[in-house]
C-alpha positions in Angstrom: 186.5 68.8 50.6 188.6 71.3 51.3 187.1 74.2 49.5 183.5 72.8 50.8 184.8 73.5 53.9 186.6 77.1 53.0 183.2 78.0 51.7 180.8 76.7 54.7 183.0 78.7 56.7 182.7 81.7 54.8 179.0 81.3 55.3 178.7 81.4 58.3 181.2 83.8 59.3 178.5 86.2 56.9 175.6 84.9 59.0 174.5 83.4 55.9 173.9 79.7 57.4 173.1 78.3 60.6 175.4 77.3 63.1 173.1 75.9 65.3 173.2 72.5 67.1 170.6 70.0 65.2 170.9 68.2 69.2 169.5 71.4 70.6 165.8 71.4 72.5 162.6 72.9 70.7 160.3 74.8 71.8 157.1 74.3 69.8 155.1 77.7 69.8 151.7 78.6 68.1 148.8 80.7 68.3 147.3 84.0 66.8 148.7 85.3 63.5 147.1 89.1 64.8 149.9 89.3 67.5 152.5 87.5 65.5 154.2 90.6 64.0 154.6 91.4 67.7 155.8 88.0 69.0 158.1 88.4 66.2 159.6 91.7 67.4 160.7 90.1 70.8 162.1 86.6 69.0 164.3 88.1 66.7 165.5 91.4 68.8 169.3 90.4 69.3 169.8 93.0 71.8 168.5 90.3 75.2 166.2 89.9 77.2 166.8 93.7 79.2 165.7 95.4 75.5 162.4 93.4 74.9 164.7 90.2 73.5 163.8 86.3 74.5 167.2 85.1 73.3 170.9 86.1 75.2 171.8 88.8 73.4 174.1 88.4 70.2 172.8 84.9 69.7 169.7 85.0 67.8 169.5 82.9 64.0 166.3 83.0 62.0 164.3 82.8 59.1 160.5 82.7 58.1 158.5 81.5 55.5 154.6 82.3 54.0 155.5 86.0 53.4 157.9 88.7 52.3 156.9 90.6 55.9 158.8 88.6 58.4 156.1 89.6 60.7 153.3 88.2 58.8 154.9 85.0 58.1 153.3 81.5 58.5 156.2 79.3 59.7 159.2 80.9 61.8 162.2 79.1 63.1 164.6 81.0 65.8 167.7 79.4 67.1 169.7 81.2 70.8 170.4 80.6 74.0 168.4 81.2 76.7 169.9 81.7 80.1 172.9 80.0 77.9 171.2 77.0 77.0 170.8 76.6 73.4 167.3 75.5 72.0 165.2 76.0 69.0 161.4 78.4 68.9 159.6 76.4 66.0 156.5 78.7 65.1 153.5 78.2 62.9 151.1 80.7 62.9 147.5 78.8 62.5 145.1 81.2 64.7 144.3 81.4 68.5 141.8 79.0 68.5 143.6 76.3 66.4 146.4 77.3 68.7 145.1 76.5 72.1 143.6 72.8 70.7 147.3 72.3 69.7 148.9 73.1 72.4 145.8 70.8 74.4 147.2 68.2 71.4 143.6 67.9 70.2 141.8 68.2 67.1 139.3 71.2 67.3 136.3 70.4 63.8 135.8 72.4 61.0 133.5 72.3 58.6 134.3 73.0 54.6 131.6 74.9 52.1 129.1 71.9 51.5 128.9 71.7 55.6 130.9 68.7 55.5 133.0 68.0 58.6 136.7 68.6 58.0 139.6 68.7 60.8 140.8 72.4 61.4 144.3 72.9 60.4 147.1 73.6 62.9 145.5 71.1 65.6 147.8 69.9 66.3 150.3 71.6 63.9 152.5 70.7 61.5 155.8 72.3 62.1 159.1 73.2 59.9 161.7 70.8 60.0 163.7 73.0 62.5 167.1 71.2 62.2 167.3 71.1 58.8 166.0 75.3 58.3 167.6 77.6 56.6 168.6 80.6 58.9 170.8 83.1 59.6 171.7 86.2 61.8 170.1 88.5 59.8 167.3 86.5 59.2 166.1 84.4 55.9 162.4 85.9 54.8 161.1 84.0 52.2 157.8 84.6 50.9 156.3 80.9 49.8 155.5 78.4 52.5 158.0 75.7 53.2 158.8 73.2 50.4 161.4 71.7 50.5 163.4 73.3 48.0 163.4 76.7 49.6 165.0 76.4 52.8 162.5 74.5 54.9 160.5 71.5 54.8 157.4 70.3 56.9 157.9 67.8 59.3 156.4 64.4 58.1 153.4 64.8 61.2 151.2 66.9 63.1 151.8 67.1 67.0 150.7 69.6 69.8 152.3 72.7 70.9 154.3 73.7 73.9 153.3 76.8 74.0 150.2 79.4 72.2 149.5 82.7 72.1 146.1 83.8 72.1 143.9 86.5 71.6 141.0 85.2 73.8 141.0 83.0 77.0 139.4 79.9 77.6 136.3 80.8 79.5 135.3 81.3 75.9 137.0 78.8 73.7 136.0 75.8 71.6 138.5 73.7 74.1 138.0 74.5 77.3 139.6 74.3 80.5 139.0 71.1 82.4 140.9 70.4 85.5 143.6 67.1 85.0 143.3 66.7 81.6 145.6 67.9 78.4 143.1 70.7 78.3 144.1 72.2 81.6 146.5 74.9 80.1 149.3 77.1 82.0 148.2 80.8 81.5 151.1 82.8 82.1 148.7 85.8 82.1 148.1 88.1 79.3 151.0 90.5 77.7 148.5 93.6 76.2 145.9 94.4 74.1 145.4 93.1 70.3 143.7 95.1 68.5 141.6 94.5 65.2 140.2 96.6 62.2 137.2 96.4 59.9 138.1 96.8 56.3 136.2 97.0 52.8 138.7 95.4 50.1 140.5 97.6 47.9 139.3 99.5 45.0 141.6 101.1 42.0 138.2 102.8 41.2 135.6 102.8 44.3 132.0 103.8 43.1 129.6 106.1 45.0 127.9 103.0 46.6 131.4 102.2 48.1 131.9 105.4 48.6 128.6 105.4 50.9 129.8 102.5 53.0 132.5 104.0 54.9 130.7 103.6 58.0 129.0 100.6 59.2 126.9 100.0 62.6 126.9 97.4 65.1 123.7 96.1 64.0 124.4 96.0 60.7 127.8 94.1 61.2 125.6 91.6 62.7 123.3 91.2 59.8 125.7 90.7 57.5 127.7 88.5 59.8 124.7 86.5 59.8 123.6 86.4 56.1 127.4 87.5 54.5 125.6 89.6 52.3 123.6 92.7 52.3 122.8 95.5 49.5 124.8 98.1 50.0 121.7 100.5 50.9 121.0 98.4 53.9 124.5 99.9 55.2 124.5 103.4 53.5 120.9 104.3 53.9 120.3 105.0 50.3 118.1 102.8 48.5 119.8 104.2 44.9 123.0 102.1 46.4 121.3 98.5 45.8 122.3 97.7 42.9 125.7 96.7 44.4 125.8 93.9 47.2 128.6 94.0 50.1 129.7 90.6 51.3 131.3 89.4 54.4 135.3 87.8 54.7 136.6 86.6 57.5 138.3 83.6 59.5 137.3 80.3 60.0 136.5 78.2 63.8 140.4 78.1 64.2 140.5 82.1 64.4 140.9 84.3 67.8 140.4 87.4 65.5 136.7 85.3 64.6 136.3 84.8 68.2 137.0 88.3 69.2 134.7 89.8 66.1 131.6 87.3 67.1 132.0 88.1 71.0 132.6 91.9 71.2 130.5 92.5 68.8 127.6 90.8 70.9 127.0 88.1 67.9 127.7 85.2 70.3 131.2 83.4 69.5 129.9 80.0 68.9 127.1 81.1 66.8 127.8 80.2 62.9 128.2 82.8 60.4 127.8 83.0 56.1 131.5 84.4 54.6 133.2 84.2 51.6 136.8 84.3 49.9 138.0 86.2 46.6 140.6 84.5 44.9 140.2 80.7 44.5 138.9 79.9 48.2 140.5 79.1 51.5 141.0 75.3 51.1 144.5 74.3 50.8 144.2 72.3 47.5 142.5 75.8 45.9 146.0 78.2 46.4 144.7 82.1 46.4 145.0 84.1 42.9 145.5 87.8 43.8 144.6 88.1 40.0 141.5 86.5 40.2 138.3 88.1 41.5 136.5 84.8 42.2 133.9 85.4 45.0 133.1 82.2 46.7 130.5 81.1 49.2 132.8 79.4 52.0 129.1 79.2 54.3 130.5 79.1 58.2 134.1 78.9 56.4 136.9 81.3 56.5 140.9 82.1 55.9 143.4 80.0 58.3 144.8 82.9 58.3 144.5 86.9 59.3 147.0 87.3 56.0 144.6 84.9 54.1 141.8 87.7 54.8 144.3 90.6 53.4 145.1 88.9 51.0 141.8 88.8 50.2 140.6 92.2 50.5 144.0 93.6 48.8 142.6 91.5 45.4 142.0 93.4 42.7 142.0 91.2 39.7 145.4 92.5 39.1 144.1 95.3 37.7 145.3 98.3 38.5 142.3 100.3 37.2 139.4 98.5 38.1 138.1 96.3 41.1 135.1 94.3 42.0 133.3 97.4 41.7 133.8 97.3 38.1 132.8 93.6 38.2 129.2 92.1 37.9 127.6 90.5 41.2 128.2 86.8 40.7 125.7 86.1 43.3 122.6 88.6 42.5 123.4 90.2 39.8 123.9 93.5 40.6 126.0 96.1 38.7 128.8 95.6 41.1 130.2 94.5 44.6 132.2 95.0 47.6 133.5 93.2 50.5 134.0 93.8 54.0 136.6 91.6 56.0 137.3 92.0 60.0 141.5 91.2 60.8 144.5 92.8 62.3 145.9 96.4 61.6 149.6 94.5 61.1 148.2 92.2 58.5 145.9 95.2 56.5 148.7 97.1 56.4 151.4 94.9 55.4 149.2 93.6 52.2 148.6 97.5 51.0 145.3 97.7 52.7 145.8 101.0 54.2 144.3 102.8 57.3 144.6 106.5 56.5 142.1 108.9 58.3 139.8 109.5 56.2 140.8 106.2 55.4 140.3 105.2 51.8 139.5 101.8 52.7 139.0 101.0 56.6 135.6 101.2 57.8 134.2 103.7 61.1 132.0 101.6 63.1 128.8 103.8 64.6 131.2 106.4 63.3 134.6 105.3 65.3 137.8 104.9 63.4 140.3 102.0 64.8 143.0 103.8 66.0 145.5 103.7 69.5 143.7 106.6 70.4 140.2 105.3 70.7 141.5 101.5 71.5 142.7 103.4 74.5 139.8 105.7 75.2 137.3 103.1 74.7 135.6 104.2 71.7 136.8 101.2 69.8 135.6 97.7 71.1 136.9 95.6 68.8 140.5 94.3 70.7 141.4 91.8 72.9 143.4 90.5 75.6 146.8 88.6 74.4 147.1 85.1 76.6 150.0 83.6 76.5 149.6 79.4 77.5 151.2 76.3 77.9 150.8 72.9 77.9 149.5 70.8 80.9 151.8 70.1 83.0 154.3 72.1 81.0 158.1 71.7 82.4 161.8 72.1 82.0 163.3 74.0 79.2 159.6 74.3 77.8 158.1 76.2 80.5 161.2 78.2 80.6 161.0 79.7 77.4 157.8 80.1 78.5 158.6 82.6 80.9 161.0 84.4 79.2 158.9 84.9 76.1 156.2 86.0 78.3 158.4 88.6 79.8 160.0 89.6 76.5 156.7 90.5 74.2 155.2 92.1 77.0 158.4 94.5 77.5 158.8 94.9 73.6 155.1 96.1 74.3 155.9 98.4 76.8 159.6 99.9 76.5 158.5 100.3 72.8 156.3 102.4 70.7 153.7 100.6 70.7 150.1 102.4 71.1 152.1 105.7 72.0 151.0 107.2 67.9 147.3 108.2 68.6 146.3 107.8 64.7 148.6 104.9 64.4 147.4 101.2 63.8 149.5 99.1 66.3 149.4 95.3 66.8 149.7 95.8 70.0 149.3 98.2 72.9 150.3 98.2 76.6 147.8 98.1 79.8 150.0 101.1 80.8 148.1 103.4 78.1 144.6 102.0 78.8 141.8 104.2 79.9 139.6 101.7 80.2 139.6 97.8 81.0 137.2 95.4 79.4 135.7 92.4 82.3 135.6 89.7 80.1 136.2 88.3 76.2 132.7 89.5 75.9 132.3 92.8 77.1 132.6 96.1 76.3 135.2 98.6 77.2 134.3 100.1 80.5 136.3 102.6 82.6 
């Protein structure tokens, strides 16, 4: 007993367990995986609340699980004080629109491939067991989801959120606001600008017909949004290019990014769309293969996740010479094919999908590149507003966090770097550099 005990303190002294009170409050909090990197930042900055922090400074424990990028993770537990009161942030990253019907504690409907009507994941969510987490000072990143076995288990059932961030409002959502019901959410206002990319999936060995498709217009996207697939000439201009088809990956109902992609780009944010995964599919019981270039009709069906989607569009076949350009259409038959995927700059980036300019796989859109620079000029349409909400009637040590985490990202926004690199790809950028303003979730920039 003893030496348990000599070693459990050891531990800890080396920030390697937690310390944390298992009788401690939780805060439940949920939302869009495009600003996550971002709400990340501000939960683990140890420095407080004056340096962009949510947590006293000095008193911050954490760990996340779904990724070897903290800031792409799925599930995220932090332990602090706040205003010295010591509580728990429980996160699970399931997508804006999954994350407003959870923190409403509702179930928003999906549909899988075969049209069948399927609950959406993450509404309401099911959470890591927070108590029982592995974390630590210096944080504990582990890339698989929680097991059991590797630091974190799942609670045993799904419940609604305290709080959501998201990348749209509610004038637009699938749950919206109705006076004196759970759907009558707290908006503590909005913290920035998310921002969002258009990507083709990577190549070891592009062709000339991918080549030719570095540049897509806004009626094209909504073509192919509409049909997910479309011969490359249709997008390059040159008929010689048909012999390859490009299709269409993206997010499913639960998705802000979606919402965001179907709204500014005048598609109409309720209307359905055709998409489809590489690897093994987006249903849970069909885990992704990033060495298997399965291409799979997933009809108004997309990735839970923005890391789902570069996942996707990173997927080579594990080759490290040859890519679905190399690989026969499964669909029409073509010589070869490409995809084209719509997610966050944080999530490309972090799954080796990179946005050089030129960039070798990123697309221009009427000839625009998705940068700061033209996020803030208004050249580049495709970002949103970042909503932070809570739950009706939200109170106590719930709606303080609330606060405070509202205050924190959008100061890790502004005191930071963020959007201040004109070629760089930020998750986030402060109203401070905008040129331009945009008057609703479906409008265009407008100065």
């Amino acid at each position: 007993m003893k030496i348990k005990t000599l070693i459990t303190t050891a531990m800890v002294a080396a920030g390697i367990v937690s310390v944390a009170s298992a009788t401690d409050p939780v805060v439940y909090l949920t939302g869009s995986s495009a600003f996550r990197s971002t709400v990340e930042s501000a939960l683990a900055n140890n420095s407080g609340t004056n340096a962009g922090g949510v947590f006293d400074a000095g008193t911050v424990q954490w760990g996340t699980w779904g990724s070897s990028s903290a800031g792409s993770a799925n599930y995220m537990v932090f332990h602090g004080t706040v205003q010295g009161q010591g509580v728990y942030i429980d996160c699970a990253w399931s997508g804006s629109e999954a994350g407003i019907a959870s923190a409403c504690n509702t179930t928003l409907g999906n549909s899988d491939r075969l049209g069948n009507p399927v609950p959406l994941a993450g509404s309401p969510e099911t959470w890591v067991a927070y108590a029982s987490a592995t974390i630590s000072s210096g944080g504990n990143v582990v890339s698989s989801n929680p097991n059991g076995s590797n630091g974190a288990s799942l609670e045993g059932s799904s419940h609604g959120s305290d709080l959501a961030q998201a990348d749209t409002s509610q004038a637009i959502s699938w749950t919206p606001y109705v006076a004196g019901t759970q759907t009558a959410l707290n908006d503590y206002g909005t913290e920035g600008v998310v921002t969002f990319t258009i990507s083709r999936n990577v190549q070891p060995n592009p062709t000339t017909e991918y080549n030719d498709c570095g540049n897509i217009t806004l009626p094209q996207i909504n073509v192919l949004t509409s049909g997910g697939v479309v011969p490359a000439g249709f997008i390059s201009g040159n008929p010689a290019d048909d012999d390859f088809s490009v299709y269409l990956v993206g997010r499913n109902r639960g998705s802000g990014t979606r919402m965001n992609y179907l709204a500014c780009s005048t598609y109409g944010a309720h209307n359905t769309v055709s998409q489809y995964s590489i690897g093994y599919g987006v249903e849970a019981s069909e885990p992704q293969n990033p060495d298997v270039l399965w291409l799979t009709n997933e009809a108004n069906g997309g990735y839970e996740s923005g890391g789902g989607v570069a996942k996707a569009l990173s997927d080579t076949g594990g080759s490290m010479t040859s890519g679905s350009c190399q690989q026969a259409d499964p669909f029409n038959g073509g010589t070869g094919w490409f995809a084209i995927g719509y997610l966050s700059p944080s999530d490309a980036l972090s799954a080796g999908n990179n946005g050089g300019e030129p960039t070798n796989y990123w697309c221009t859109v009427d000839g625009v590149f998705s940068n700061n620079q033209n996020i803030e000029n208004g050249a580049w349409w495709f970002w949103g507003h970042e909503h932070l909400y809570g739950k009706y009637q939200i109170s106590g040590i719930q709606d303080l966090v609330g606060h405070v985490l509202f205050n924190g990202v959008s100061k890790t926004i502004d005191t930071g770097s963020f959007g201040t690199v004109a070629g760089g790809h930020d998750p986030g950028i402060p109203y401070t550099l905008m040129n331009v303003v945009k008057a609703s979730d479906t409008s265009f920039p407008s100065f």
